[in-house]
C-alpha atoms as an extended CHARMM CRD file, in Angstrom:
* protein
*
        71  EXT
         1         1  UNK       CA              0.0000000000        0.0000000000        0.0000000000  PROA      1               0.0000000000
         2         2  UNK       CA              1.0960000000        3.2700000000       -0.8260000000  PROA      2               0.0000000000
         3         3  UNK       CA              1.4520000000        6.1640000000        1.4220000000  PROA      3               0.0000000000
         4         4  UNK       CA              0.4780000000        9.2570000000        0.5350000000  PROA      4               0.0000000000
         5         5  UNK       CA              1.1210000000       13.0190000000        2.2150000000  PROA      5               0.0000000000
         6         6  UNK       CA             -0.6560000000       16.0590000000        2.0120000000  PROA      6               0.0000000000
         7         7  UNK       CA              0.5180000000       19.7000000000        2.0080000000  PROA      7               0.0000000000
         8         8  UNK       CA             -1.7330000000       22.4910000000        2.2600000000  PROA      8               0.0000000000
         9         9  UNK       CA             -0.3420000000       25.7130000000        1.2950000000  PROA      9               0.0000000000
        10        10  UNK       CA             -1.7190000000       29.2750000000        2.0440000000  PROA      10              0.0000000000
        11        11  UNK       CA             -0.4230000000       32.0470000000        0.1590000000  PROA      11              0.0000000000
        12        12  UNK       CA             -1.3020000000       35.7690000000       -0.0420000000  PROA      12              0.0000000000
        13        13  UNK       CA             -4.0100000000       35.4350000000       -2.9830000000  PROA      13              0.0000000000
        14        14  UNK       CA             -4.0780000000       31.5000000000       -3.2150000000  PROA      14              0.0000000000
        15        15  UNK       CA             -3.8310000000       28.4820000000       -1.5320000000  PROA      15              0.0000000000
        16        16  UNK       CA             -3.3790000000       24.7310000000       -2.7720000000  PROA      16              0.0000000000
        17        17  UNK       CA             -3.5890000000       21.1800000000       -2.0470000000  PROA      17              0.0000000000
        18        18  UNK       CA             -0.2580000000       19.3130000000       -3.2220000000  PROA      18              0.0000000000
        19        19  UNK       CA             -0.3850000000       15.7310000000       -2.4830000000  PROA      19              0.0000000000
        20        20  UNK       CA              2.8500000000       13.4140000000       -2.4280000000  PROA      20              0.0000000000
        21        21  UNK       CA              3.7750000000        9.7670000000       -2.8150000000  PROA      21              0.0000000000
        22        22  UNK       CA              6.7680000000        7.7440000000       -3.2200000000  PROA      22              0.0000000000
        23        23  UNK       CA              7.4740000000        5.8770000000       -6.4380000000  PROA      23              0.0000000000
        24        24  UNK       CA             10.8210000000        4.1230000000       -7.2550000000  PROA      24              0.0000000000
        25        25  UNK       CA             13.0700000000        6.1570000000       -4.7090000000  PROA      25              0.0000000000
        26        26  UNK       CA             11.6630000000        9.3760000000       -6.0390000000  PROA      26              0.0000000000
        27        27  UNK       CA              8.5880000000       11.9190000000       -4.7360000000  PROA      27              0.0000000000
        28        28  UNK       CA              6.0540000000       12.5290000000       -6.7680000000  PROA      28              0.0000000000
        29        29  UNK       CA              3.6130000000       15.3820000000       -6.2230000000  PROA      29              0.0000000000
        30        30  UNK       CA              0.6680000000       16.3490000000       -7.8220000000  PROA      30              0.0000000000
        31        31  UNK       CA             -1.6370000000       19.7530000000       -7.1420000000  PROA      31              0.0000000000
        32        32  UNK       CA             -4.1750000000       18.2770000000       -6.6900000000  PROA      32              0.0000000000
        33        33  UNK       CA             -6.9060000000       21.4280000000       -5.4300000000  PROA      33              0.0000000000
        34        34  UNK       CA             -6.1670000000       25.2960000000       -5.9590000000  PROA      34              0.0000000000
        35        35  UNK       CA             -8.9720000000       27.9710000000       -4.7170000000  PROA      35              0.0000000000
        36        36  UNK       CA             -8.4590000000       31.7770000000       -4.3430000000  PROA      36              0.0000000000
        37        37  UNK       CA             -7.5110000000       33.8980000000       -0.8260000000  PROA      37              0.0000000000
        38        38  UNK       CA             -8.1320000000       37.1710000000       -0.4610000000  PROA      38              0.0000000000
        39        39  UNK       CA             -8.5880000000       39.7230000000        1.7400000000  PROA      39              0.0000000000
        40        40  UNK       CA            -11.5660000000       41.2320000000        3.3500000000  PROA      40              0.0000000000
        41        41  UNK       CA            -12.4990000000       44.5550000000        5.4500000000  PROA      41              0.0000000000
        42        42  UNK       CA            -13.6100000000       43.8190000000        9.1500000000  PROA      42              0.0000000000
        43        43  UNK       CA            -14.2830000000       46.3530000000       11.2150000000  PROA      43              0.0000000000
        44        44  UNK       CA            -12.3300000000       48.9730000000        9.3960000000  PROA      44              0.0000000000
        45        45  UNK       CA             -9.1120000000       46.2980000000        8.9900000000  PROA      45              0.0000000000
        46        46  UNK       CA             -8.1320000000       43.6250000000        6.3910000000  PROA      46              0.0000000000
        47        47  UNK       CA             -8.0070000000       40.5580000000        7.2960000000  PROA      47              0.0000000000
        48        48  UNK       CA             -8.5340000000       36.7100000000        5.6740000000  PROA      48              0.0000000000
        49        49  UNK       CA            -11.5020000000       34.7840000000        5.4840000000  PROA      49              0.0000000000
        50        50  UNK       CA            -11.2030000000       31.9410000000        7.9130000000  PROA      50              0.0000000000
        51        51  UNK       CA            -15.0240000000       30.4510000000        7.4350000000  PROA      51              0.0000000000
        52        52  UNK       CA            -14.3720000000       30.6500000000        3.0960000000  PROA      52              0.0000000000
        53        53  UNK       CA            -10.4940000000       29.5370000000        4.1000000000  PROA      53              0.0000000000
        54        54  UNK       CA            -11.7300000000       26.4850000000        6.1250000000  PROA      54              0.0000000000
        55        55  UNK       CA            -13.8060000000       25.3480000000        3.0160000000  PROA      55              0.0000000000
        56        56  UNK       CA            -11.8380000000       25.2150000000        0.7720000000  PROA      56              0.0000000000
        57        57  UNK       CA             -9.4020000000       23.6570000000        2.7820000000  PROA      57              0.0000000000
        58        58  UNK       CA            -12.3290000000       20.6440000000        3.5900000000  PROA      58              0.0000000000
        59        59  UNK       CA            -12.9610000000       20.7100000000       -0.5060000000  PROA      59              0.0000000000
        60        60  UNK       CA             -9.6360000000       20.1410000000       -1.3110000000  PROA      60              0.0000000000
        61        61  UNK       CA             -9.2180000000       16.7480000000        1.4190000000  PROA      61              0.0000000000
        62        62  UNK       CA            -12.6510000000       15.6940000000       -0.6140000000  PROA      62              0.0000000000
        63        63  UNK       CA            -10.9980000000       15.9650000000       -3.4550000000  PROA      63              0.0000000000
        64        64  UNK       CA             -8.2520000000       14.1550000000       -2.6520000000  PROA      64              0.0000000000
        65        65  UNK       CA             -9.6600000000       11.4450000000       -1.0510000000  PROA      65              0.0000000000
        66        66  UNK       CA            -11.4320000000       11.2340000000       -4.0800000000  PROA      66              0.0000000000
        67        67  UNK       CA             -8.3590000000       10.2830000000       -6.0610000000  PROA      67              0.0000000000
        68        68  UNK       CA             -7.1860000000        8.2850000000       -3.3540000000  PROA      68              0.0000000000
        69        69  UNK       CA             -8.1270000000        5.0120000000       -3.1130000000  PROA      69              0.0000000000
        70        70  UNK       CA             -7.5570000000        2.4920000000       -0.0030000000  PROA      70              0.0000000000
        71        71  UNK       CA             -7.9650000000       -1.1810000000        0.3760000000  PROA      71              0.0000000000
């Protein structure tokens, strides 16, 4: 069985799901889920999203578990 790892990554205006596997001594990774981060105004300051942040976050694990398959 393969094992697989996950990175999420949060940048300034995007974040993305990268997920990684092992294959005859070398790493593979794949992006696997991308979605857009922005920021918005809160009280008179920017700041991010956490509610959108933490969904697209949980969208990207469904898609990878989608492609993900174990026995």
């Amino acid at each position: 069985m393969e094992k697989y790892y996950l990175a999420v990554d949060i940048g300034a205006s995007s974040g993305r799901h990268i997920l990684g596997t092992v294959k005859d001594n070398k790493i593979i990774l794949e992006e696997i889920y991308r979605f857009d981060n922005g920021m918005k105004q809160e009280n008179g300051h920017l700041s991010w999203d956490v509610e959108s942040l933490f969904a697209e976050i949980k969208e990207g694990l469904k898609q990878c578990k989608n492609l993900v398959r174990y026995p």
